[in-house]
N, CA, C and O atoms as a DFTB+ gen file, in Angstrom:
368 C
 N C O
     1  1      16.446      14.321     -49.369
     2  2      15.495      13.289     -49.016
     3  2      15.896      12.596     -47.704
     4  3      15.112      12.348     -46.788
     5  1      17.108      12.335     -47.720
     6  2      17.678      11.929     -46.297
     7  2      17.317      12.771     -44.865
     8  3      16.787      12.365     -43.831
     9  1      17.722      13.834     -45.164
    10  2      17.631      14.425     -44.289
    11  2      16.315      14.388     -43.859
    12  3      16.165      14.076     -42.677
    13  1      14.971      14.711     -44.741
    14  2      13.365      14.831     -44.527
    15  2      13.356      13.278     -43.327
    16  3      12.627      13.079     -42.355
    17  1      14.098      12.695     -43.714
    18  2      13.564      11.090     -43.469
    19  2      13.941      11.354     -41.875
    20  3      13.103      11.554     -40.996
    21  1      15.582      11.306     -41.660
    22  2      15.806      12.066     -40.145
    23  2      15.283      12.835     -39.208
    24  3      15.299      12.659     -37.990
    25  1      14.766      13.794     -39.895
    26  2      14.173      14.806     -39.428
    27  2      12.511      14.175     -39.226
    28  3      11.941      14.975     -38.483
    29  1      12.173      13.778     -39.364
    30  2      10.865      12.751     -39.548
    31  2      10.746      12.135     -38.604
    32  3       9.837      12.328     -37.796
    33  1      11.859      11.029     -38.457
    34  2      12.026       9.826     -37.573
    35  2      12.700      10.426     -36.291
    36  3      12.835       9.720     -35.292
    37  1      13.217      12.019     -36.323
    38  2      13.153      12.488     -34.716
    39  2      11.966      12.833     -34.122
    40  3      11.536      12.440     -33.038
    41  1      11.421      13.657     -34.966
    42  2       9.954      14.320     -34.435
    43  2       9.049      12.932     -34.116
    44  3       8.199      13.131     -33.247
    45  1       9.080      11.473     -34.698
    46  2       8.289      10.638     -34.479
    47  2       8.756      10.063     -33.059
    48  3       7.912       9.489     -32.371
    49  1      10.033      10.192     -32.608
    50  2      10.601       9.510     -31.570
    51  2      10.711      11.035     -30.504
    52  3      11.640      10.714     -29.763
    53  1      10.548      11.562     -30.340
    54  2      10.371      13.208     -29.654
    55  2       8.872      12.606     -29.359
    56  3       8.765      11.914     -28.347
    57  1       7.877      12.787     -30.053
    58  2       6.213      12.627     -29.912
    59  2       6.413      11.073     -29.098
    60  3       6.059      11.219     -27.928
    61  1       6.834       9.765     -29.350
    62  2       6.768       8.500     -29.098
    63  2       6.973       8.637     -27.235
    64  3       6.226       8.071     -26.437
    65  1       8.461       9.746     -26.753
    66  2       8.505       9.857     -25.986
    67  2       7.606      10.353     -24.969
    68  3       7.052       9.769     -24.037
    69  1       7.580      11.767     -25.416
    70  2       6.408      12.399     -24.697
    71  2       5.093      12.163     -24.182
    72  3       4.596      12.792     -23.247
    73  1       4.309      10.838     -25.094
    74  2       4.242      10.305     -24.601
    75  2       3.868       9.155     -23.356
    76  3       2.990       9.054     -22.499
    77  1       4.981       8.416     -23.754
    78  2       5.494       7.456     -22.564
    79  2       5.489       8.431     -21.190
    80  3       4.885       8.002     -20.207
    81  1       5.986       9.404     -21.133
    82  2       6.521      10.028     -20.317
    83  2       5.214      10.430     -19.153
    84  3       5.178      10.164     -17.952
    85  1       3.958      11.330     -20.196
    86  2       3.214      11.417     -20.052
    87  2       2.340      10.347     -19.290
    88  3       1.946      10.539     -18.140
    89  1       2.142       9.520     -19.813
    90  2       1.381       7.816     -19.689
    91  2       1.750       8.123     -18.290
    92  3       1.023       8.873     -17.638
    93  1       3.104       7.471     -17.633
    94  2       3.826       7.077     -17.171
    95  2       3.330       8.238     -15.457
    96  3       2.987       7.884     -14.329
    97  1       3.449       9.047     -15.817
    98  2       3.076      10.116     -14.975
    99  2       1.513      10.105     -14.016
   100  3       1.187      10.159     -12.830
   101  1       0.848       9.999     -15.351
   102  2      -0.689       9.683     -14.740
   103  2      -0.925       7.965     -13.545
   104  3      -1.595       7.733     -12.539
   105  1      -0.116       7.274     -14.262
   106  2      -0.609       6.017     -12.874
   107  2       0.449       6.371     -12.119
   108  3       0.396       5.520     -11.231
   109  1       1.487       7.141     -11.847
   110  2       2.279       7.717     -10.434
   111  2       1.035       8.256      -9.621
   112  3       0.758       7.949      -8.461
   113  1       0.357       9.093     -10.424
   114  2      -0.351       9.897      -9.404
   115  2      -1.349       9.025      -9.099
   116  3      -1.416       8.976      -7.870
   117  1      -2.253       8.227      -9.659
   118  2      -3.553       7.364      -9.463
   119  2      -2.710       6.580      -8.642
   120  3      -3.434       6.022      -7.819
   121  1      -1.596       6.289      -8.482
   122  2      -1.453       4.886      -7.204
   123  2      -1.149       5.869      -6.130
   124  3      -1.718       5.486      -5.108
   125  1      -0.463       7.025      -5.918
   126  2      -0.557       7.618      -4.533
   127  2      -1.700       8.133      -4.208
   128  3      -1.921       8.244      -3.002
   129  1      -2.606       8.529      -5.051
   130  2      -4.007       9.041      -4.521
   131  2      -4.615       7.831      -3.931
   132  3      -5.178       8.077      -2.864
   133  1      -4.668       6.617      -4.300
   134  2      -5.239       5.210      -3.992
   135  2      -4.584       4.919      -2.395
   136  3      -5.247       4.484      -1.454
   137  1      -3.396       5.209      -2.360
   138  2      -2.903       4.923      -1.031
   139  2      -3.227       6.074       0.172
   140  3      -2.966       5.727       1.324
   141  1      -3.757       7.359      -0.036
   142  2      -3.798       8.384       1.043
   143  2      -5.323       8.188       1.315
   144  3      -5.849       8.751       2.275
   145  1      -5.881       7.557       0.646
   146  2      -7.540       7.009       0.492
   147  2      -7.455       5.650       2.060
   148  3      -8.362       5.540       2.885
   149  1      -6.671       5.147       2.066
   150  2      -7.035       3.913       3.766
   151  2      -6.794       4.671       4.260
   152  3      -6.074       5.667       4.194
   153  1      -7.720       4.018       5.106
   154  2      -7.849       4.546       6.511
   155  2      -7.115       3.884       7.769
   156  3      -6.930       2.682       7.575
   157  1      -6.668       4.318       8.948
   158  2      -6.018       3.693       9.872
   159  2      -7.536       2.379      10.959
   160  3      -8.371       2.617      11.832
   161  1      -7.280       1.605      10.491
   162  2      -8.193       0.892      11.678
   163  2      -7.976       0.855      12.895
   164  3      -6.865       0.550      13.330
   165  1      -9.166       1.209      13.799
   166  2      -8.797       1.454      15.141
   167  2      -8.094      -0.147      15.938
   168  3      -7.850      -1.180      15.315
   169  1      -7.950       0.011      17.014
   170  2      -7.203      -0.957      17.951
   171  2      -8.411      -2.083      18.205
   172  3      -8.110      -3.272      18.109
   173  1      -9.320      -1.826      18.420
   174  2     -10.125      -2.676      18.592
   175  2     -10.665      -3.503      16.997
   176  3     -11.124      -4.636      17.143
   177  1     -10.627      -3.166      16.131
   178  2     -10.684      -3.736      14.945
   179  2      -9.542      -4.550      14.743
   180  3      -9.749      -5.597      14.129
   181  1      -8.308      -4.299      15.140
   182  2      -7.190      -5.024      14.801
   183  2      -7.300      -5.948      15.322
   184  3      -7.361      -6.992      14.672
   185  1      -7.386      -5.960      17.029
   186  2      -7.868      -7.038      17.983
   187  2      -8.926      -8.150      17.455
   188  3      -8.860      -9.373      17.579
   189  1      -9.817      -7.439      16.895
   190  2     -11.008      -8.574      16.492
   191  2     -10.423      -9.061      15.172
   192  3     -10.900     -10.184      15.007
   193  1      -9.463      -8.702      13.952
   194  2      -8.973      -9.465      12.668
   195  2      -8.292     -10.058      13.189
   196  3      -8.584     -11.232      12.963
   197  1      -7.120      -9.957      14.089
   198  2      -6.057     -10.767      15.139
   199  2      -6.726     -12.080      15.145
   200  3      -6.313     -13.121      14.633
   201  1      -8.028     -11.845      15.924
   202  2      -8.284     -12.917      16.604
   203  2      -9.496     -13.966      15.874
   204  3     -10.151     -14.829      16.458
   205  1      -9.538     -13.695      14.828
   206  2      -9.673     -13.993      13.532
   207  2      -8.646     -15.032      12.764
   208  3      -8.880     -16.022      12.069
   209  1      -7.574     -14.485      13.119
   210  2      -6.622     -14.699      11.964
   211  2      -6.363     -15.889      12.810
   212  3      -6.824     -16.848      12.192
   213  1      -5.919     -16.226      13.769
   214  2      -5.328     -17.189      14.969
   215  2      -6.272     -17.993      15.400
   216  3      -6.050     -19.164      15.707
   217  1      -7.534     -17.377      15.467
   218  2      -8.515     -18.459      16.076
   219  2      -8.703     -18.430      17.844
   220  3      -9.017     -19.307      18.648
   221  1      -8.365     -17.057      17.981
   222  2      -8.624     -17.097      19.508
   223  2      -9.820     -15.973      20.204
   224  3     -10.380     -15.153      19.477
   225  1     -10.011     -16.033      21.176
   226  2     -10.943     -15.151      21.750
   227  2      -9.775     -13.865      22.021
   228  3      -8.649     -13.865      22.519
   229  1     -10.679     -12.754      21.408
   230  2     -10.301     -10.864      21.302
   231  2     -10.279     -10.802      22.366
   232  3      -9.448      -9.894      22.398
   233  1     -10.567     -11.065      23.800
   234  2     -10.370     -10.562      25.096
   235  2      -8.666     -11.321      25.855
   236  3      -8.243     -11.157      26.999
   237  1      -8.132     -11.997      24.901
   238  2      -6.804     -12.857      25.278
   239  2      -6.114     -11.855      24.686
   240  3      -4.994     -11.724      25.182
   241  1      -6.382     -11.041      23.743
   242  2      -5.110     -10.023      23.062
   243  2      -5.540      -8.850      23.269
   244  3      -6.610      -8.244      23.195
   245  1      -3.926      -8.550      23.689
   246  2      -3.268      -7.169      24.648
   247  2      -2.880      -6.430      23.501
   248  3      -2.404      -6.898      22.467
   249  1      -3.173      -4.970      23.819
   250  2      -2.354      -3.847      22.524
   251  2      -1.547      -3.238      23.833
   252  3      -2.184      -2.943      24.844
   253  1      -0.148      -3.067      23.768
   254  2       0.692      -2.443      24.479
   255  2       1.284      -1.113      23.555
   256  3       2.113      -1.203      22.649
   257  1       0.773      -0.144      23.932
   258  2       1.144       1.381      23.704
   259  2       2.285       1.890      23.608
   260  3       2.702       2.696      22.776
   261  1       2.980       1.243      24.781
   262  2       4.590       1.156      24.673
   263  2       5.688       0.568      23.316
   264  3       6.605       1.139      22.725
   265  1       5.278      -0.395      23.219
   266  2       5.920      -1.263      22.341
   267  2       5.320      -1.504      20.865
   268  3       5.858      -2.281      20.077
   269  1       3.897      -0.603      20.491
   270  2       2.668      -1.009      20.172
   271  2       2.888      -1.399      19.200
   272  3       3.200      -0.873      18.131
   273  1       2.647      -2.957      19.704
   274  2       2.477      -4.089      19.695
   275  2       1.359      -5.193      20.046
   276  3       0.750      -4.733      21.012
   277  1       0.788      -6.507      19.678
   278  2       0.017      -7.039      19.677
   279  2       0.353      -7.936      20.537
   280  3       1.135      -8.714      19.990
   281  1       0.103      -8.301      21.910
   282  2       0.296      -9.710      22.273
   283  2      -0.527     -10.816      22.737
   284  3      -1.665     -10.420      22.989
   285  1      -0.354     -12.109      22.949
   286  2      -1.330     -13.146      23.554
   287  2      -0.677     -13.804      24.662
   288  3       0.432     -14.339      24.637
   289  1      -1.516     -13.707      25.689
   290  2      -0.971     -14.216      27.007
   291  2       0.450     -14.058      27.188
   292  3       1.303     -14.946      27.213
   293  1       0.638     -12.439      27.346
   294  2       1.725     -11.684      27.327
   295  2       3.034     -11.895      26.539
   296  3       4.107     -11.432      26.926
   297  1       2.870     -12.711      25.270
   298  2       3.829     -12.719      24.201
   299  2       3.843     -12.082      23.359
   300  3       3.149     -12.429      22.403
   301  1       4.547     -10.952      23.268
   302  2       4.233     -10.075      21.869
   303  2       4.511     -10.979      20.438
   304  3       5.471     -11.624      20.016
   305  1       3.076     -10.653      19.904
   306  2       3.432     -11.408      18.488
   307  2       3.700     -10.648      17.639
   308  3       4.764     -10.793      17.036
   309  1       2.784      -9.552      17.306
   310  2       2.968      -8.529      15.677
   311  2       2.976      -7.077      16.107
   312  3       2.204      -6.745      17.006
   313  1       3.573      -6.409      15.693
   314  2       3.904      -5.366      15.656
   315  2       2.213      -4.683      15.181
   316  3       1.282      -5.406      14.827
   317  1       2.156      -3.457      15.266
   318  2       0.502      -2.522      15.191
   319  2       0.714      -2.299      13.513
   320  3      -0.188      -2.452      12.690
   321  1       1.919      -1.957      13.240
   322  2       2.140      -1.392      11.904
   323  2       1.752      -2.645      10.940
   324  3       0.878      -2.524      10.082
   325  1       2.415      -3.772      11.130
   326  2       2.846      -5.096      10.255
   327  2       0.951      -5.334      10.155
   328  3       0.350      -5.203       9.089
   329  1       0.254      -5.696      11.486
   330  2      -1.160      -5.870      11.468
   331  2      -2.049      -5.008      10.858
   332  3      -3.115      -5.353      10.348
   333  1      -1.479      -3.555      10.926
   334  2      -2.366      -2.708       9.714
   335  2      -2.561      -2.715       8.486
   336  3      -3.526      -2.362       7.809
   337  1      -1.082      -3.358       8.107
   338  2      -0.752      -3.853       6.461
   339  2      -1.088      -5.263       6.293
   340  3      -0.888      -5.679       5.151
   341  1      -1.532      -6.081       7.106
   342  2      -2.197      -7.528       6.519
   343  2      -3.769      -6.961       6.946
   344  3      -4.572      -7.659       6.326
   345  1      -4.252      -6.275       7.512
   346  2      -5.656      -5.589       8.045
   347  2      -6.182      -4.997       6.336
   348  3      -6.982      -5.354       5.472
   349  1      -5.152      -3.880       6.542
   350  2      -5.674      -3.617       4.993
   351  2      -5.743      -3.846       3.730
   352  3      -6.516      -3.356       2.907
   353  1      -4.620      -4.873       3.543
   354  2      -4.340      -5.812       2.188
   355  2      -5.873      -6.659       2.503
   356  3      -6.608      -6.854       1.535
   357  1      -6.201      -7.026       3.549
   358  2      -7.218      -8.117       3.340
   359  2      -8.969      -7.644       2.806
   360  3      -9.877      -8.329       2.334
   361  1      -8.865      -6.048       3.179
   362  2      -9.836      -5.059       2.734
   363  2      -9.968      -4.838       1.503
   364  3     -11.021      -4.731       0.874
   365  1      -8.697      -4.751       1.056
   366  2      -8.884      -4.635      -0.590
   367  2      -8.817      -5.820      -1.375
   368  3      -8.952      -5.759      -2.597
């Protein structure tokens, strides 16, 4: 009888795992499919949320290619990358 009971309470914890495991697997893949889904916003979109975000006129901010980077009256403020990730957090 012992043994049935063991043998029981593995196969229930074997299945319990599998599973978790399982579960666990499916939102790995649903959150990287969710992320290859944005899109890159062009330079001129960034320019116009920039100037949005600050309160200034889009023709005062520079995208430098070199450094690419965001600046205003030649101060680099944000990096292109950092502005794509507050660009697109604000999309979703």
């Amino acid at each position: 009888m012992v043994k049935k009971v063991k043998t029981f309470a593995r196969i229930t914890l074997g299945v319990a795992l599998i599973a978790i495991f399982v579960s666990c697997k499916k939102d790995f893949e649903v959150s990287v499919a969710s992320d290859t889904s944005i899109q890159q916003p062009t330079i001129l979109d960034l320019k116009n949320y920039m100037a949005i975000l600050i309160n200034a006129d889009a023709d005062d901010i520079k995208y430098n290619e070199r450094t690419e980077s965001f600046s205003l009256f030649g101060v680099d403020q944000i990096s292109k990358q950092q502005l794509t990730e507050f660009y697109n957090n604000a999309k979703n």
